[in-house]
C-alpha positions as CSV (number, residue, x, y, z in Angstrom):
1,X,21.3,16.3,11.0
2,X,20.4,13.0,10.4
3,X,22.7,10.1,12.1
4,X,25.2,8.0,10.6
5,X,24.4,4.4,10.4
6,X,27.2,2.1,10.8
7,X,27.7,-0.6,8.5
8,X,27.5,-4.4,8.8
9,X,29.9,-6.3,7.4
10,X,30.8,-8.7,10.1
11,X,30.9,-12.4,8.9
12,X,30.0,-11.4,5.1
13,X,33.4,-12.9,4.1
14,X,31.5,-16.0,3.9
15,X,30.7,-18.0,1.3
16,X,26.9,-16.8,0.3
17,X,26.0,-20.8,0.0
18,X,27.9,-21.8,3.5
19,X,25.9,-18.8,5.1
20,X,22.4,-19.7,3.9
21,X,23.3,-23.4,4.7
22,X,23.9,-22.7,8.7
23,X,20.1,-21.3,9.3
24,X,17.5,-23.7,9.8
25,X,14.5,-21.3,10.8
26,X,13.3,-17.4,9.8
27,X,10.7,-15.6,11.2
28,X,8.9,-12.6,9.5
29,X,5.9,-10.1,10.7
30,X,3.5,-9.9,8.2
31,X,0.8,-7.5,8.0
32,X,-2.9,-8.8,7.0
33,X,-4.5,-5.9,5.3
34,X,-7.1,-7.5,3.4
35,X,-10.3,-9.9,3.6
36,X,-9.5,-13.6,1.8
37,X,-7.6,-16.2,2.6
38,X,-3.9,-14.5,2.2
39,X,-2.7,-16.4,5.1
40,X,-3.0,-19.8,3.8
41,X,-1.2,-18.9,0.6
42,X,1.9,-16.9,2.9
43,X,1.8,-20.2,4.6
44,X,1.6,-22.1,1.6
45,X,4.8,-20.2,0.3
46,X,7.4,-20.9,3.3
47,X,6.1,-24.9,3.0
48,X,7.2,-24.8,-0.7
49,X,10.8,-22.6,0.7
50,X,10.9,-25.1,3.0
51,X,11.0,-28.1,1.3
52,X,13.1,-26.3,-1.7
53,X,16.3,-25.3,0.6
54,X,15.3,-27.1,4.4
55,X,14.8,-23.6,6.1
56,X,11.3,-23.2,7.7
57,X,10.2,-19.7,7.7
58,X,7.0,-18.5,10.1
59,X,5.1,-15.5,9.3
60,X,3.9,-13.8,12.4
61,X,0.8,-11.8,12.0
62,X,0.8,-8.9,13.3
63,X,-2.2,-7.4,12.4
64,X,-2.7,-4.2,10.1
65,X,0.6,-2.4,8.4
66,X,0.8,0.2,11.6
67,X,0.3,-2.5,14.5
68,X,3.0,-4.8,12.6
69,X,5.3,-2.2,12.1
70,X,4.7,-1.2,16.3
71,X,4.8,-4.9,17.0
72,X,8.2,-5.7,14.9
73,X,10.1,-2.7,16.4
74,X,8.9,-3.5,20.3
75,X,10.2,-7.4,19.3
76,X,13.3,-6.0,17.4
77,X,14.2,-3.8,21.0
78,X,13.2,-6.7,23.4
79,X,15.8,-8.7,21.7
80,X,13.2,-11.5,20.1
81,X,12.4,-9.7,17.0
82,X,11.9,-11.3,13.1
83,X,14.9,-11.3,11.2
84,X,12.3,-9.9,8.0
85,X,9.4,-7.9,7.8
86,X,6.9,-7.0,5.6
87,X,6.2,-3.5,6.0
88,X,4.8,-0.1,4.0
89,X,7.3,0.7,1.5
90,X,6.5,4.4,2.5
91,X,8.4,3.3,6.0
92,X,11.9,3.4,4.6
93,X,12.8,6.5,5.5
94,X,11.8,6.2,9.5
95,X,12.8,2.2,9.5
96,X,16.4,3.5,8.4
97,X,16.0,6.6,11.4
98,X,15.4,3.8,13.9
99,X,18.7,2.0,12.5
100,X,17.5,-1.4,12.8
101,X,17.6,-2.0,8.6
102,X,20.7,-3.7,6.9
103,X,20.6,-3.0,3.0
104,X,20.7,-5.6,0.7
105,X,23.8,-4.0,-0.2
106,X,25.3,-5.1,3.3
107,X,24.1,-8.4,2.4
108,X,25.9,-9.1,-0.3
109,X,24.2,-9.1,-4.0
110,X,26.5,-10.3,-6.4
111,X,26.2,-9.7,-10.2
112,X,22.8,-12.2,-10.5
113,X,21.2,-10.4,-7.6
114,X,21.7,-6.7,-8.8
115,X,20.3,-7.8,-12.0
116,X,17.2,-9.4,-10.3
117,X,16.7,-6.2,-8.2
118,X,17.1,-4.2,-11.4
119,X,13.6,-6.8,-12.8
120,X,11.0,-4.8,-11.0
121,X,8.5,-2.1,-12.0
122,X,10.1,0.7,-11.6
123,X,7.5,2.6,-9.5
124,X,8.1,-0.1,-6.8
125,X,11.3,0.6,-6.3
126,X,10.5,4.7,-5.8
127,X,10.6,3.3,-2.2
128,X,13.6,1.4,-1.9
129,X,16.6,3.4,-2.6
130,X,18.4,6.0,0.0
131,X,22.0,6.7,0.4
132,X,22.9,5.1,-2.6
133,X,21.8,1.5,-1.3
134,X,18.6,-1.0,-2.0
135,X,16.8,-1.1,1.8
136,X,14.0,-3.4,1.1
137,X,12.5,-6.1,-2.2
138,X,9.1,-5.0,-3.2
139,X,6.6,-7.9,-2.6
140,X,3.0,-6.6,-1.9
141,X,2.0,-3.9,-4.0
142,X,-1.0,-2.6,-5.5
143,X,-2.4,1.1,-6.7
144,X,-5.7,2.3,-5.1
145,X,-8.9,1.2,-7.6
146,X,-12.0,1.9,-7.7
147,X,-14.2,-1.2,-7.5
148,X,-18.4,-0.6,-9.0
149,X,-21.2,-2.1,-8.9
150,X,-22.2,-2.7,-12.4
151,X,-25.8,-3.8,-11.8
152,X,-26.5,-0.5,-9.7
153,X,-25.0,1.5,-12.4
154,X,-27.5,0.1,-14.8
155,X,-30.1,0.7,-12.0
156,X,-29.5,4.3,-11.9
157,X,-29.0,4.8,-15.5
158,X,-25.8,5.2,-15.7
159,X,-23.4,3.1,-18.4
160,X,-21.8,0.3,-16.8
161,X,-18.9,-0.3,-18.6
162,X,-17.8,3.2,-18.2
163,X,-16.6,4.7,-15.1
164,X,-16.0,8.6,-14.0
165,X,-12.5,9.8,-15.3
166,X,-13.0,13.0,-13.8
167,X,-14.0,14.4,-10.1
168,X,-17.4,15.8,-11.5
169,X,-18.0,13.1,-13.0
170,X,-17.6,10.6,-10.1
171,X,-19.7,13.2,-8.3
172,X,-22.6,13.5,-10.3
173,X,-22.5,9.6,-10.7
174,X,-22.1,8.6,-6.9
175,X,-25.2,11.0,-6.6
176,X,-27.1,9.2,-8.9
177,X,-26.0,6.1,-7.2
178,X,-27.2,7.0,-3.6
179,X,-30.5,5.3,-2.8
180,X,-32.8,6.4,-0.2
181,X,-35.9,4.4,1.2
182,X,-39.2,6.8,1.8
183,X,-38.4,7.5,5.1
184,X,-35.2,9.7,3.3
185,X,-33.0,6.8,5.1
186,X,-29.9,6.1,2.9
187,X,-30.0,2.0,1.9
188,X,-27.0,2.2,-0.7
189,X,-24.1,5.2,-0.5
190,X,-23.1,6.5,-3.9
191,X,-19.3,6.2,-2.9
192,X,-16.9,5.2,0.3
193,X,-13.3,5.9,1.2
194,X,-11.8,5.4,3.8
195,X,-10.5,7.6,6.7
196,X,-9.6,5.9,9.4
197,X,-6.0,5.5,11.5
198,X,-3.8,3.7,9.2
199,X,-5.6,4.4,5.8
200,X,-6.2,8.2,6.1
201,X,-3.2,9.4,4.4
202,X,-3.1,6.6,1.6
203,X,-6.7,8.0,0.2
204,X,-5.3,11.6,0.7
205,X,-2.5,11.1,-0.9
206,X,-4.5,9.5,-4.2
207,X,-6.6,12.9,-3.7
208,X,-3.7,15.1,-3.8
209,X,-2.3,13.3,-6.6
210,X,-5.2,13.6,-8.7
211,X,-5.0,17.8,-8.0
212,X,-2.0,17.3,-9.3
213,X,0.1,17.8,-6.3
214,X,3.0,16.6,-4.3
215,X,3.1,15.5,-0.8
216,X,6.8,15.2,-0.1
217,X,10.7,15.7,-0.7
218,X,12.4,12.3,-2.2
219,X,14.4,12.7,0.6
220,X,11.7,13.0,3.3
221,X,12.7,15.5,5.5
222,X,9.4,17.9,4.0
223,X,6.0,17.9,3.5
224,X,3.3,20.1,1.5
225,X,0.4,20.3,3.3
226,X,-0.9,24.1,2.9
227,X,-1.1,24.7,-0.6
228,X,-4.2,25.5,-2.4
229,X,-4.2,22.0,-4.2
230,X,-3.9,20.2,-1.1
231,X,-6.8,21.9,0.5
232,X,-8.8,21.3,-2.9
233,X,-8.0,17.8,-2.5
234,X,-9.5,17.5,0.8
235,X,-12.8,19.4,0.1
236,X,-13.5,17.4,-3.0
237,X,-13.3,14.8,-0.3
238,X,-15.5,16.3,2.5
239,X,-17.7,17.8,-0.6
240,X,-18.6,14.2,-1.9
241,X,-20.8,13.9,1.7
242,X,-21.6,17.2,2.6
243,X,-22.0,19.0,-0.4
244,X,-23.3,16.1,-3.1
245,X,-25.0,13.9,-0.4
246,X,-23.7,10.6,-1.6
247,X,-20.9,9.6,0.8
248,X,-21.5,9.2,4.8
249,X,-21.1,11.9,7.1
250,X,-17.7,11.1,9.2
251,X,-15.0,8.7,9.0
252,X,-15.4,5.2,7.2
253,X,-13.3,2.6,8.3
254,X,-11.5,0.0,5.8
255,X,-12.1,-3.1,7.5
256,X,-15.8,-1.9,6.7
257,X,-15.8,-1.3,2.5
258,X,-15.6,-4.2,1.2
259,X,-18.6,-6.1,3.5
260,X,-20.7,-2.8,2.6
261,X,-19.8,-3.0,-1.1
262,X,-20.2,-7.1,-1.3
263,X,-23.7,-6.7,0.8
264,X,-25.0,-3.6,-1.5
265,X,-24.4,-1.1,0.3
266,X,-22.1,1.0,-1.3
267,X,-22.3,1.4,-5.3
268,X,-18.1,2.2,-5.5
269,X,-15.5,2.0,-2.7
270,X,-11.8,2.9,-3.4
271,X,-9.7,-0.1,-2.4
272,X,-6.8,-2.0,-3.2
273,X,-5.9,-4.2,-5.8
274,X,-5.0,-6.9,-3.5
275,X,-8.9,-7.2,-2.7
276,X,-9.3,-8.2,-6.2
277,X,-9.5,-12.0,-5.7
278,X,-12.1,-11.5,-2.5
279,X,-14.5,-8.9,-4.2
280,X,-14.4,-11.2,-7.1
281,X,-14.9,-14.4,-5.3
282,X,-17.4,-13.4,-2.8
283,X,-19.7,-10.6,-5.2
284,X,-23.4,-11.8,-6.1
285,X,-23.8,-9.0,-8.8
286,X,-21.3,-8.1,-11.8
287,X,-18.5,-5.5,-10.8
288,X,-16.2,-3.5,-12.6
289,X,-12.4,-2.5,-11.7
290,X,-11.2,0.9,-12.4
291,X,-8.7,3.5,-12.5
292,X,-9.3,6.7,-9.7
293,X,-10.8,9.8,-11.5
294,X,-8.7,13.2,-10.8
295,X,-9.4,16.7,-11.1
296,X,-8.8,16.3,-14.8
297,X,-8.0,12.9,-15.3
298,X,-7.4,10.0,-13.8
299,X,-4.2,9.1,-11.5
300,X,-3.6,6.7,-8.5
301,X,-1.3,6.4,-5.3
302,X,1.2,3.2,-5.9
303,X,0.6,1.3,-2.1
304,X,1.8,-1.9,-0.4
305,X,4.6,-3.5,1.4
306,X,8.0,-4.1,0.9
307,X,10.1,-6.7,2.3
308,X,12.9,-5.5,4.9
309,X,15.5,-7.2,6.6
310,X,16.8,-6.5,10.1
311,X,20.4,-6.0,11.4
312,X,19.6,-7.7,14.5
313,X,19.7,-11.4,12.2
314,X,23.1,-12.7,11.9
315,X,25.1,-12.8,8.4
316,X,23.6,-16.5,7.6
317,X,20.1,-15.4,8.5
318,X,20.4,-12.2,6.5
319,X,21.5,-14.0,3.4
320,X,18.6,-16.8,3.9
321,X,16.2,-14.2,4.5
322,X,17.6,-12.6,1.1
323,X,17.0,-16.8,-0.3
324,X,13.5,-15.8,0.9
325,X,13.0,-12.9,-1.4
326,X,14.5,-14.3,-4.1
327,X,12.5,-17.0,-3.9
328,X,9.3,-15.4,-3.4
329,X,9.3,-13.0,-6.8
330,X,10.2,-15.8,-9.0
331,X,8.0,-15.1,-11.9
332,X,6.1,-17.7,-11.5
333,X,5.2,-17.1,-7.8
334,X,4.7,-13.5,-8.6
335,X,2.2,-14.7,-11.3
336,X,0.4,-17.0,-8.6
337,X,0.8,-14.2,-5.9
338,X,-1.2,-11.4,-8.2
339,X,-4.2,-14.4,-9.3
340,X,-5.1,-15.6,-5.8
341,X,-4.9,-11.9,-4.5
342,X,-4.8,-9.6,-7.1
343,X,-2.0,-7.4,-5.9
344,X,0.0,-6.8,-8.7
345,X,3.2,-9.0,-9.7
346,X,6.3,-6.9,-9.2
347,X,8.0,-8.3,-12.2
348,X,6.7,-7.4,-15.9
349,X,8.7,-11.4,-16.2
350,X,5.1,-12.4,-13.8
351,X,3.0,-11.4,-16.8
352,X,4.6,-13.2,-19.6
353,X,4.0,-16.5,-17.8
354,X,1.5,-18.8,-19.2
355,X,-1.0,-19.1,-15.7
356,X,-0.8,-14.9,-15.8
357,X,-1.5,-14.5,-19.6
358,X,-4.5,-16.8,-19.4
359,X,-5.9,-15.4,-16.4
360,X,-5.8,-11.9,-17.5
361,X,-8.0,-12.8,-21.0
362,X,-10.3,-14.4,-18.8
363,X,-10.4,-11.7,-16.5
364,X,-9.3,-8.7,-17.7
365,X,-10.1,-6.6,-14.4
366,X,-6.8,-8.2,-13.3
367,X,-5.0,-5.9,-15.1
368,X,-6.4,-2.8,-14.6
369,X,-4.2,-1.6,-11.8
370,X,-0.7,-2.3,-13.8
371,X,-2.4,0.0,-16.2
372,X,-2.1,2.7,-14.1
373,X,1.7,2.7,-12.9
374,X,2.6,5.6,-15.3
375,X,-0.4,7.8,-13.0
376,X,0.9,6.6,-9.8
377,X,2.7,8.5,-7.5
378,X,4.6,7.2,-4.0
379,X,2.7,7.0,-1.1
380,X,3.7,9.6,1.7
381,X,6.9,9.2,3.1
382,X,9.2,11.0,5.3
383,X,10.8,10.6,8.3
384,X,8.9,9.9,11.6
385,X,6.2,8.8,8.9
386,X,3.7,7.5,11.7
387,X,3.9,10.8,13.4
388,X,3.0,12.8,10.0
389,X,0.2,10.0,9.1
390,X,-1.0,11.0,13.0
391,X,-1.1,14.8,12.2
392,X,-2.7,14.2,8.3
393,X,-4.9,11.7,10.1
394,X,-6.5,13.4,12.7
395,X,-6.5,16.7,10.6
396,X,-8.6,14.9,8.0
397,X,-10.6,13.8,10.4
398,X,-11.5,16.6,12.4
399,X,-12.3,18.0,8.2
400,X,-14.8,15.0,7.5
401,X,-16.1,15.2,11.1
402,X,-17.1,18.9,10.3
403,X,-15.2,20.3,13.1
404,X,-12.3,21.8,11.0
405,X,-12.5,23.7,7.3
406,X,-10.3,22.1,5.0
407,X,-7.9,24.9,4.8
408,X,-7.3,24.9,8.4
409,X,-7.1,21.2,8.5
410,X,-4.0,21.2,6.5
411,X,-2.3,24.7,7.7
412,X,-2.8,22.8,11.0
413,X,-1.0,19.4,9.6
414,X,1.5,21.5,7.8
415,X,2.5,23.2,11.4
416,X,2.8,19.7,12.7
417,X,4.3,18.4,10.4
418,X,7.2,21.0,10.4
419,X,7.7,21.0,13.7
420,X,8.1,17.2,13.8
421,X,10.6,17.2,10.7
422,X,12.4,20.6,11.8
423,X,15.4,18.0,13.2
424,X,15.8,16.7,9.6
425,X,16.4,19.5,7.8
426,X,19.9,20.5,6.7
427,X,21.2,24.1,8.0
């Protein structure tokens, strides 16, 4: 069975105003999970919070969403942890297992704040509900996209201005797209996505979505690894280097996609929408943004982090750390937010605001992503969710290594996973 978690009223009697007012500094852990300057403009924020309500807040960068989440919880334990976080919003179910959450319900959201919380996309807040409470404000989120090099398109005779809806399509394409030097030695890969810790089981799950397929139980306690869509899924994946020659052998790594897509070396890579604002900034040729192809059309994997807030704050922090949030998805910060990194605003409000408007007619790749919301699913997310990314991980892996079939690949994930969420389940 899974535990009680005791609730946290202590000290909420308090005005919400004399609370906030008491709390001079914040700290969150924020993960950096992206190339361009996003630290500047997180920095840029809490100056503007600062000099708004007199409460400095200092992001703590923690690395990627894995490490931060590793890094918060060991601070969190050792008694010196953030009062906030920004972590996956796939995390909710193991952040509230490790009972170290409060809800924004145990913070206190009066009638204003319910009806702010009620303001975002829907899909964002697949992740934030449990036990009839709101466990975390959805802040950095994107879908997976498919950026494309329009110039190599053109090169290899293919249309640029449209891209593969389909998995045969994007196969035959990324084929095309593949260059080789005389020597037979690959100088530009048709298509790269990533494997690696940490980003493994967000491309999977995009994969299983678009085979039309369903990774998880809303209330996280099981997952579908061994059906026959899942292992088609995963050999459309391993197919794309071993079968149509136009991806690497292996594992590629994140960090690496968008330097091999900026320098030419990759004709499509499926990123985030958060790289928007580097790919567009640092590209020397003309790129397009698109939705992911599926088996039979396209669909996506929603992504991103949420914004969490720890019991181990006092009331006053909680309820400034809450300020925070508040103040961060104002519409017009949202707006700014999505145009210097192109993860999408939260809040359909970000979009009717003049900056956002004009940005997207001059840009419309902006808006791609927001576009594909009704096609996005959740990404994975059960309980002890870095223990089943581990088992999907190296299982996926030890498939695109060659050293595994994709059926046993995910009969041997779906054993693990089993026996890791066997304490979950209800008699």
């Amino acid at each position: 069975m899974i535990k009680r978690r005791s609730l946290l009223a202590a000290g909420l009697a308090l005005p919400a105003v004399a609370r906030a007012q008491t709390v001079q500094k914040l700290s969150f852990y924020y993960p950096i999970a992206v190339g361009g300057p996003i630290p500047a403009i997180i920095e840029g924020y809490c100056k503007e919070f600062q000099a708004a309500t007199g409460i400095e807040v200092t992001p703590v960068y923690a690395g990627n969403y894995g490490e931060t989440l590793t890094k918060a919880v060991t601070a969190i334990k050792g008694g010196q942890g953030p009062q906030m976080a920004v972590l996956l919003a796939a995390e909710m179910h193991s952040l509230q297992d490790m009972d170290i959450l409060v809800s924004l319900d145990e913070i206190g959201l009066d009638a204003a704040g319910k009806a702010w919380m009620e303001g975002f996309y829907p899909a964002f807040l697949a992740n934030s509900h449990a036990e009839g409470k709101l466990w975390s404000v959805p802040f950095q989120r994107s879908t997976a996209v498919m950026y494309y090099n329009k110039a190599a398109f053109a090169e290899a005779g293919l249309d640029p201005e449209v891209f593969p809806k389909t998995w045969a399509q994007l196969q035959a394409a990324a084929a095309k797209l593949t260059k080789r030097d005389a020597s037979g030695r690959v100088t530009r890969w048709g298509v790269k996505m990533a494997g690696d810790t940490g980003n493994a089981q967000w491309t999977f799950g995009a994969l299983a979505n678009q085979a039309g397929h369903v990774l998880m139980n809303q209330a996280g306690t099981e997952a579908y690894f061994n059906s026959p869509k899942a292992v088609e899924a995963l050999s459309y994946w391993q197919g794309l280097a071993t079968v149509h020659k136009a991806s690497p052998d292996g594992v590629s790594n994140w960090p690496q996609l968008s330097p091999d897509f900026l320098e030419g070396n990759a004709a499509i890579i499926q990123h985030t929408t958060g790289n928007l604002t580097n790919v567009r900034t640092n590209a020397k040729f003309p790129f397009g943004v698109a939705g992911l192809p599926g088996r039979d059309g396209p669909r996506t994997v929603v992504g991103g982090g949420n914004l969490y807030f720890f019991k181990n704050a006092t009331p006053a922090e909680r309820m400034a750390s809450l300020k925070f949030a508040r103040f961060m998805s104002e519409p017009a910060r949202a707006a700014d937010w999505s145009i210097k990194t192109g993860y999408i605003a939260t809040r359909p409000e970000a979009y009717e605001t003049k900056a956002l408007r004009d940005y997207v007619a001059g840009f419309p790749p902006a808006d791609v992503a927001r576009g594909f919301l009704p096609v996005a699913v959740g990404e994975l997310s059960t309980f002890e969710n870095q223990k089943i990314y581990a088992a999907l991980t190296n299982n996926v892996q030890a498939c695109l290594n060659g050293t595994k079939t994709a059926a046993a690949a995910m009969a041997d994930t779906q054993a693990e996973a089993d026996r890791i969420l066997k304490p979950y389940k209800k008699a």
